[in-house]
C-alpha positions as CSV (number, residue, x, y, z in Angstrom):
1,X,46.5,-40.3,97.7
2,X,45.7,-37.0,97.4
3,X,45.2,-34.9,94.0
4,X,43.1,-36.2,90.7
5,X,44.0,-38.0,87.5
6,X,42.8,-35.3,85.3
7,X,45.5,-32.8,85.6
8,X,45.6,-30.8,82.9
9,X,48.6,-31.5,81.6
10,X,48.6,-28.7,79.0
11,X,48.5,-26.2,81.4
12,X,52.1,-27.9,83.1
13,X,53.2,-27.8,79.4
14,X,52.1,-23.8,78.2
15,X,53.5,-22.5,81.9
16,X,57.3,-24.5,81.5
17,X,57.2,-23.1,78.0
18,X,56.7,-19.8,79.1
19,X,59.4,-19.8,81.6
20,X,61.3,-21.5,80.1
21,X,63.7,-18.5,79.4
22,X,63.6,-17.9,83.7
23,X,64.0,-21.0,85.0
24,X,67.9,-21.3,85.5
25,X,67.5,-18.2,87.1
26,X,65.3,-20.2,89.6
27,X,67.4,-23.3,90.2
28,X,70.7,-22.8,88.5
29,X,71.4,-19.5,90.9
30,X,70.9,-17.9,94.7
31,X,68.9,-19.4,96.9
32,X,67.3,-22.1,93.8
33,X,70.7,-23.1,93.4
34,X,71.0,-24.3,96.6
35,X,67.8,-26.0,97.0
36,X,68.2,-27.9,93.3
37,X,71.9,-28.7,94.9
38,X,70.3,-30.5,97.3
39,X,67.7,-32.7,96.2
40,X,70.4,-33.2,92.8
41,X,72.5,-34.5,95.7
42,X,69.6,-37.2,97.3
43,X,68.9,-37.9,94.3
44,X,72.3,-38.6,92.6
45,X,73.4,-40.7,95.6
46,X,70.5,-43.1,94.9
47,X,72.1,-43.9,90.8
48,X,74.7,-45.9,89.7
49,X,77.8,-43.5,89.0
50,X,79.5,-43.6,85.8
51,X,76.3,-45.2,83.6
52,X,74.2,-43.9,81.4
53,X,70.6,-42.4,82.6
54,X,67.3,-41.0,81.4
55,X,66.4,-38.2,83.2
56,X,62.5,-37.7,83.3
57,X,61.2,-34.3,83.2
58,X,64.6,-33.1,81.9
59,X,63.7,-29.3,82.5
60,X,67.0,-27.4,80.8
61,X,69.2,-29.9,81.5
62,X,70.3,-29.6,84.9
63,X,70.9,-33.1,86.3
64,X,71.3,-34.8,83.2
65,X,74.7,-31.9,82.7
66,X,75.2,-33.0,87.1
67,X,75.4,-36.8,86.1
68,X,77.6,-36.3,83.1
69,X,80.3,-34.3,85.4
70,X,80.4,-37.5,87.3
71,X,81.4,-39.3,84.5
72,X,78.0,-41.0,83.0
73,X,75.8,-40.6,79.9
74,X,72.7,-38.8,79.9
75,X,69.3,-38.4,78.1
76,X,66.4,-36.5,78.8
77,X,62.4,-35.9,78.4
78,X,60.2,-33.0,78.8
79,X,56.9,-32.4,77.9
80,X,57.6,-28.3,76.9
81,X,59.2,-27.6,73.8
82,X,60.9,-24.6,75.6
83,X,62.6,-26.4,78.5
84,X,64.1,-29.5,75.7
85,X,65.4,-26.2,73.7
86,X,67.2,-24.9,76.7
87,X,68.5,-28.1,77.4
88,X,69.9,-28.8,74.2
89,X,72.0,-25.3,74.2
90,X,73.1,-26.5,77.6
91,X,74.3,-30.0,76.7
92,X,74.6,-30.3,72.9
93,X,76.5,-34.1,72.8
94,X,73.2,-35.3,74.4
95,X,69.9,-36.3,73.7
96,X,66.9,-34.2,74.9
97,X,63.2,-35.2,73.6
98,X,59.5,-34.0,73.9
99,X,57.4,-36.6,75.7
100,X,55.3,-37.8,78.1
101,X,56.9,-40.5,81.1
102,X,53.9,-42.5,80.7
103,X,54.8,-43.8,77.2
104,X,58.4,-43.9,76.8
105,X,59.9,-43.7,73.2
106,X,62.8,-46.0,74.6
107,X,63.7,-50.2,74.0
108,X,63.2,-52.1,77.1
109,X,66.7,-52.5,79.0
110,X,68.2,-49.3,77.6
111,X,69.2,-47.5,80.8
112,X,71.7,-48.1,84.1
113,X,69.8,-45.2,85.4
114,X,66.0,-43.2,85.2
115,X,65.7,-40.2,87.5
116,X,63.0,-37.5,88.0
117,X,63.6,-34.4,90.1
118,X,60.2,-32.1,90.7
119,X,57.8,-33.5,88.3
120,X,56.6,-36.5,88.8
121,X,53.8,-34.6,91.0
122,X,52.4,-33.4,87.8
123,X,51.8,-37.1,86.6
124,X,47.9,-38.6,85.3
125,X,48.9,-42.1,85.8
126,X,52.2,-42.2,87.9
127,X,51.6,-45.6,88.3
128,X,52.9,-46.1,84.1
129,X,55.8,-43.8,84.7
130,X,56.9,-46.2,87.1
131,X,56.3,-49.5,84.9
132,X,57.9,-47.4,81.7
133,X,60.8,-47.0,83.9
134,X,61.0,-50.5,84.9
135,X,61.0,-51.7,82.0
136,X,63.5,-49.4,80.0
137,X,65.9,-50.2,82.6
138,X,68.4,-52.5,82.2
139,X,68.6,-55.8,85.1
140,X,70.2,-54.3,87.9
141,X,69.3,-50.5,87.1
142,X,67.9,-48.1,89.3
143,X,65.3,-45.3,89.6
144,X,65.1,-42.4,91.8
145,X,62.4,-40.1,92.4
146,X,62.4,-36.9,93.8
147,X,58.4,-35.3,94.6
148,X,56.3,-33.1,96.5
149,X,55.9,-34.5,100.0
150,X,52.7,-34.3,101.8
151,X,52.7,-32.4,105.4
152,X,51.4,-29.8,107.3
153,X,54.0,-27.3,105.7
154,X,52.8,-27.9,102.2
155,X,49.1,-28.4,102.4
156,X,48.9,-24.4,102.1
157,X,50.3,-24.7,98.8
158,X,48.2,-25.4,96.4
159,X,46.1,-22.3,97.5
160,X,48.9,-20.2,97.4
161,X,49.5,-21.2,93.5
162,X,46.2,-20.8,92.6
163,X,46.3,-17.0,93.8
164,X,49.5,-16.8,92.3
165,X,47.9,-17.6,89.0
166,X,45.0,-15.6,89.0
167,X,47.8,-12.5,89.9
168,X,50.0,-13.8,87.0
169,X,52.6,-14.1,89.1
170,X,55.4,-15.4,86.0
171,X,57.4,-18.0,88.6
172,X,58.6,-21.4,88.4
173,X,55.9,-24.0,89.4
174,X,53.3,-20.8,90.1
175,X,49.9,-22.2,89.3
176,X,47.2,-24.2,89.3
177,X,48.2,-27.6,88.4
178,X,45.9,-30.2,90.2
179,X,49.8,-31.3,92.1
180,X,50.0,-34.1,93.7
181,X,51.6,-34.6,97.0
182,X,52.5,-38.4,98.6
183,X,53.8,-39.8,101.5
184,X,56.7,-42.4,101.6
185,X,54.2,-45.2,101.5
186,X,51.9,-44.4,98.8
187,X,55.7,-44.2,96.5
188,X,57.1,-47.2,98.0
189,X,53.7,-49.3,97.6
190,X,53.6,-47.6,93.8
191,X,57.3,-48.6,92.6
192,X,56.9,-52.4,94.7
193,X,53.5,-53.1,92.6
194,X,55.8,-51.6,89.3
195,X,58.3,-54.8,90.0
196,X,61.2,-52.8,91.8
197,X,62.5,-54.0,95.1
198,X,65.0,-52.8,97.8
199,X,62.9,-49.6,98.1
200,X,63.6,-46.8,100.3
201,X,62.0,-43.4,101.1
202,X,63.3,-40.6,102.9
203,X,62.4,-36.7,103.2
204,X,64.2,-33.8,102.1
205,X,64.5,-30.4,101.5
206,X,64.0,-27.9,104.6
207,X,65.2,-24.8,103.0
208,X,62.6,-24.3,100.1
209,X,64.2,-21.1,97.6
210,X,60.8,-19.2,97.9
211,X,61.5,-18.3,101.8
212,X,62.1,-15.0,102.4
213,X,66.1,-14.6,102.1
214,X,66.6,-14.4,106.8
215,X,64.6,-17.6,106.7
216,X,65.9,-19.0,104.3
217,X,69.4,-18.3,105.6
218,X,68.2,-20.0,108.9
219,X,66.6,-22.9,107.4
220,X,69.3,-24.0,105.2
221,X,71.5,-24.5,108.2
222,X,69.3,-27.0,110.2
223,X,68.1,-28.3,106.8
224,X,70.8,-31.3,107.6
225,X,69.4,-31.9,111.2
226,X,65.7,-31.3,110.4
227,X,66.3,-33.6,107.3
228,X,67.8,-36.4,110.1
229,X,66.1,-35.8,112.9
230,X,62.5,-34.1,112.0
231,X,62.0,-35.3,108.3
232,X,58.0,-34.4,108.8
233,X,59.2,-30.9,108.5
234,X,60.6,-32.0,104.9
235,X,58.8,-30.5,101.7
236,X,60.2,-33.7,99.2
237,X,60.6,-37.3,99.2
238,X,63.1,-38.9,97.6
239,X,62.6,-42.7,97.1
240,X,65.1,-45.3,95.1
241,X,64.0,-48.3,93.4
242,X,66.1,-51.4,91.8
243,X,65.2,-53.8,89.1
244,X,65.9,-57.2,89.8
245,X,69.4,-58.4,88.4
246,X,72.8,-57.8,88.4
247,X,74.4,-55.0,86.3
């Protein structure tokens, strides 16, 4: 596994603060609409419909307000003050926190459903995300997990974040954040040891929002094939968990 445990997590938690005010700019419109559409989409196939779910890494809301429209319940966590106030303008009937996903403020057995889109690379210890999870899901519940993938296409990023900070370049996920990236078996081996079985893994996401608009335009159409046929080419993983039981 790639990365180190001493991400500075404050650093994750001043930059989603700050853009905080941008950020549904990024992924609730254009091209970042399209890209969130698609891993929401991975992602949501992978949860029980109609249940209620913690989403992890909450951002402003976006999936938990996705799994709501499909007829659930839906809380979520974030560790910037900034994103949870977004997210509680967006969804007011909900629950949005400040937290960490490596100590839960949750009973055990609370939830059908736990999901993280696009932050679980930021993790110290994903390993107790995982085991939180298991253990504030109810018997039967699922987890799903959408990350950073490692490849040839993203090992150039991290370089390209760290320039971007020292430009202060104000963009989503622009920065130096000690990311890490995984491959399908480091996730399946980490959410097996946490006590979930029936894992899978699968790549995702071809048509990253921060091409330039032609490529991206081209790579959002073979984004279906490349995701079937070439999933190396893939910048995420998405990998589903269940806990043991029947719901």
């Amino acid at each position: 596994m790639n990365g180190t445990s001493e991400i500075p997590l404050y650093k994750v938690q001043r930059h989603y603060d700050e853009v905080a005010d941008i950020y549904d700019a990024w992924y609730d419109a254009s091209r970042g609409r399209s890209y969130y559409d698609n891993i929401a989409r991975h992602v949501m196939s992978c949860l029980p419909p109609g249940g209620f779910l913690l989403d992890l890494g909450c951002g402003t809301g976006l999936f938990v307000s996705r799994y709501i429209q499909r007829g659930g319940r839906g809380v979520g966590l974030d560790i910037s003050r900034g994103m949870v106030t977004r997210a509680r303008m967006r969804r007011r009937g909900s629950l949005f926190c400040r937290g960490t996903a490596e100590v839960l403020p949750f009973r055990d057995g609370t939830f059908d459903a736990v999901s993280s889109l696009l932050a679980f690379s930021y993790l110290r210890f994903p390993e107790k995300m995982c085991s939180e999870a298991y253990r504030v899901l109810k018997p039967g519940g699922a987890l799903a997990i959408c990350t950073l993938g490692r490849n040839l296409l993203t090992s150039g990023l991290p370089a390209v974040y760290t320039l971007g900070e020292v430009m202060r370049i104000k963009k989503v996920g622009v920065g130096d954040f000690g990311e890490r990236y995984y491959t399908p078996g480091e996730l399946e081996e980490m959410l097996k040891t946490a006590g979930f079985v029936d894992v899978q893994a699968r790549r995702c996401s071809f048509a990253h929002h921060r091409l330039a608009p032609p490529l991206f335009s081209l790579a959002r159409r073979i984004e279906p094939f490349v995701e079937e046929n070439l999933p190396a080419l893939a910048y995420n993983i998405v990998i589903r968990g269940k806990k043991p039981g029947n719901r």
